[in-house]
C-alpha positions as CSV (number, residue, x, y, z in Angstrom):
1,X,0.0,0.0,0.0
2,X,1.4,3.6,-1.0
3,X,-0.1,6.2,1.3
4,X,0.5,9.9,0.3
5,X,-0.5,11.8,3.1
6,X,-0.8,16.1,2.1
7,X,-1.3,18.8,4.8
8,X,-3.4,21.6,3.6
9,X,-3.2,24.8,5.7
10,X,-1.2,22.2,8.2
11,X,1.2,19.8,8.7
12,X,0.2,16.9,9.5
13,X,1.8,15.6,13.0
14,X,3.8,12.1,13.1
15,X,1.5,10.6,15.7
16,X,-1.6,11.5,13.3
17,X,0.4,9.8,10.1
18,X,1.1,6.9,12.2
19,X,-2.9,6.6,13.2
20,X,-3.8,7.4,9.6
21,X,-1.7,4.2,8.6
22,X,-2.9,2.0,11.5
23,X,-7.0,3.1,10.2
24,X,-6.2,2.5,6.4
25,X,-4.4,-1.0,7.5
26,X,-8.4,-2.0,7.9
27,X,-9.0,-0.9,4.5
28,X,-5.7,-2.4,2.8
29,X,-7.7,-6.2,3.9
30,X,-10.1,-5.5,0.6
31,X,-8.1,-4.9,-1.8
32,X,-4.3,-6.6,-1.2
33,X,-1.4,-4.4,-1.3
34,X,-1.9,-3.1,-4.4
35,X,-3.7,0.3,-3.9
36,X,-2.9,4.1,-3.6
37,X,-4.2,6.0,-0.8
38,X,-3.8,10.2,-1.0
39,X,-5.0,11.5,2.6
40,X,-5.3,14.9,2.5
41,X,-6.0,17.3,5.6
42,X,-7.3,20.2,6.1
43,X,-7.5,23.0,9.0
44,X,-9.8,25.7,8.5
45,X,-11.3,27.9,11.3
46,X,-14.1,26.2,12.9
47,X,-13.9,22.8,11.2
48,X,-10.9,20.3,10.1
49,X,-11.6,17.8,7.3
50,X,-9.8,14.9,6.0
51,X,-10.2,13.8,2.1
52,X,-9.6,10.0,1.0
53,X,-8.8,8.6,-2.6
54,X,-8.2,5.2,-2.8
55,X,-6.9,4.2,-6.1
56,X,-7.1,0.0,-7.5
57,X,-6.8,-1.1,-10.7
58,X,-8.3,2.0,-12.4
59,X,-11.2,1.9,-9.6
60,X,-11.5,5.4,-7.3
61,X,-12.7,5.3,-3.9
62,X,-13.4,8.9,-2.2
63,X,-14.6,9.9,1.5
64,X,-14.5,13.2,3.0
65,X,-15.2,13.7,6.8
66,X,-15.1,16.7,8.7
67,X,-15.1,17.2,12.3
68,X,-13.6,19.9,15.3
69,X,-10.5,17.5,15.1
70,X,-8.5,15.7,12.9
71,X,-8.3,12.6,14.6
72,X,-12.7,12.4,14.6
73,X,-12.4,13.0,10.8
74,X,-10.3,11.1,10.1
75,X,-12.2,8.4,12.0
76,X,-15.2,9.5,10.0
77,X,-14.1,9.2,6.6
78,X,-12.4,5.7,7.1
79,X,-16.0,4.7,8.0
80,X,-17.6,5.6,5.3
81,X,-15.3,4.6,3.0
82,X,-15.5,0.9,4.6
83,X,-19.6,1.1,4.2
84,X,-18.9,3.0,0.7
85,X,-16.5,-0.7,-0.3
86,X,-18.9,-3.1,1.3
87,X,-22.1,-1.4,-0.6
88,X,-20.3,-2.2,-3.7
89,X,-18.3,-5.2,-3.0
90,X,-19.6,-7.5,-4.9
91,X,-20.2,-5.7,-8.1
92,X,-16.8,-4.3,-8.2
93,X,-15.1,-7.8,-7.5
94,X,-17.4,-9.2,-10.6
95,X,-15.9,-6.2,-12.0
96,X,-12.3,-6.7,-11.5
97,X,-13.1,-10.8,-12.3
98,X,-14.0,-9.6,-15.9
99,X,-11.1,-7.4,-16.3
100,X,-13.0,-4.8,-16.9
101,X,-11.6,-2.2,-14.9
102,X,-7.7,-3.7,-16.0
103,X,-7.0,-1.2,-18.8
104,X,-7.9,2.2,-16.4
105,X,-5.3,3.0,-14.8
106,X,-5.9,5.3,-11.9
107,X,-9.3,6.6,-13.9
108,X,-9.9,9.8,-14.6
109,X,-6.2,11.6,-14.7
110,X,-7.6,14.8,-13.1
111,X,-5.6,17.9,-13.5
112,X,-6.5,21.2,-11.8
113,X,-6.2,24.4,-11.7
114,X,-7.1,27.2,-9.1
115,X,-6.7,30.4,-11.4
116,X,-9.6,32.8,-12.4
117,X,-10.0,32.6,-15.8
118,X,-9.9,36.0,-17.0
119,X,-11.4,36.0,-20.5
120,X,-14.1,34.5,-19.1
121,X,-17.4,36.9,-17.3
122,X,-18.2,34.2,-14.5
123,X,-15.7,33.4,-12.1
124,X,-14.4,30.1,-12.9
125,X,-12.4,29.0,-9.9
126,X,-11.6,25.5,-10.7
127,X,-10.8,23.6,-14.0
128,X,-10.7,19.9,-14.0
129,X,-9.1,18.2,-17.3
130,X,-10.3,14.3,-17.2
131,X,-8.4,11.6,-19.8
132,X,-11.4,9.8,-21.2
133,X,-11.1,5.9,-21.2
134,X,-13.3,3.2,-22.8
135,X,-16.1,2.1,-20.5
136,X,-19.3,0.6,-20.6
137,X,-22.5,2.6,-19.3
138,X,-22.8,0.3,-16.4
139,X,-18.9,0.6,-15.2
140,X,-19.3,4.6,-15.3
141,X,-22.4,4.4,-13.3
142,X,-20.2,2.3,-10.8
143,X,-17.0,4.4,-11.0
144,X,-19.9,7.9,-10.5
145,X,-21.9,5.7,-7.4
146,X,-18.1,4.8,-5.9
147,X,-16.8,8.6,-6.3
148,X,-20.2,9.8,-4.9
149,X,-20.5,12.1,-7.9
150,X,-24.1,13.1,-9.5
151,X,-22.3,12.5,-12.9
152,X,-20.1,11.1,-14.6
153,X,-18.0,12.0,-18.0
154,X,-16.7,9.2,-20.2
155,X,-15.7,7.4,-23.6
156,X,-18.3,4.7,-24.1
157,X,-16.7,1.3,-25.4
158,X,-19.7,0.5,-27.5
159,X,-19.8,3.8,-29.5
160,X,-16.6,5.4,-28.7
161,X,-18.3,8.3,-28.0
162,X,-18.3,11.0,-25.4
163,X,-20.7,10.6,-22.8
164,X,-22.1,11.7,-19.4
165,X,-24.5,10.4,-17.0
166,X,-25.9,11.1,-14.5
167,X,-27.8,10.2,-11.1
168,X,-31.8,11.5,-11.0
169,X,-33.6,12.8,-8.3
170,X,-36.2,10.1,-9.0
171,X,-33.2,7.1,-8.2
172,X,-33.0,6.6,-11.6
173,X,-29.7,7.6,-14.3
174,X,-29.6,9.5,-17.2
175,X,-27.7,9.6,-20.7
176,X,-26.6,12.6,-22.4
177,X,-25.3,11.8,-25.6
178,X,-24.0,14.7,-27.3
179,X,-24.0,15.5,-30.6
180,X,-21.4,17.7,-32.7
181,X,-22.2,19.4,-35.8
């Protein structure tokens, strides 16, 4: 297991990396050794928040959890990333059993920025470029569910086309297929 841990308006103490390790231990018993974890923290005024991506064989995992210290958030988001794995464990083991998941490699490649774009009139204050890969409609409702996204952008095998769907208010998904002319 490969655990990045980031301090964001912080640094994160030893004794807290050390926990951090011992809690994603519990979480290393699903997947092998085979995973990258980034832990992020995060200190703001009134509330301290710690961010989880787990990353497997082009499968993403994310929990946030926010609390008055970074020890109960911590706490928190390793909980719900253990109920967010168990949820899906059987779909994503018949997953990784097909191979379908064996050609994305850490899926999307995210890339962001923070800068205002200026030529713009609204105020843009985060970009997010995304490396489309091949994947059926059912594996990027899956990878949306997992990230605990209310869409999802992606290259559908079938077509080869562009895609994004997305979760309704009604529990249902939709399609948006777009077309260029």
């Amino acid at each position: 297991m490969n655990i990045t841990i980031i301090g964001r308006k912080c640094t994160p103490r030893e004794n807290f990396k050390k926990r951090a390790e011992k809690k994603l231990a519990k979480i290393e018993r699903f997947f092998g050794s085979d995973i990258d974890v980034k832990l992020t923290a995060t200190v703001e005024k009134t509330s301290q928040t710690v961010e989880i991506t787990i990353m497997h064989k082009g499968l993403i995992f994310r929990s946030q959890g926010k609390a008055v210290n970074l020890d109960d958030a911590l706490d928190i988001c390793v909980d719900a990333l253990v109920r967010q794995i168990r949820k899906n464990k059987t779909r994503v083991a018949k997953r990784l059993r097909e191979g379908n998941f064996d050609e994305l490699i850490a899926t999307p490649e995210v890339t962001e920025t923070t800068e205002e774009a200026e030529e713009l009139h609204f105020d843009v204050v985060r970009r997010k470029t995304i490396a489309l890969k091949p994947q059926t409609l059912e594996d990027a409702i899956l990878q949306m569910n997992l990230l605990g996204h209310k869409f999802f952008v992606f290259q559908n095998a079938e077509s080869d086309e562009m895609e994004v769907v997305y979760a309704r208010e009604d529990g249902g998904y939709g399609l948006i297929i777009p077309e260029f002319k």
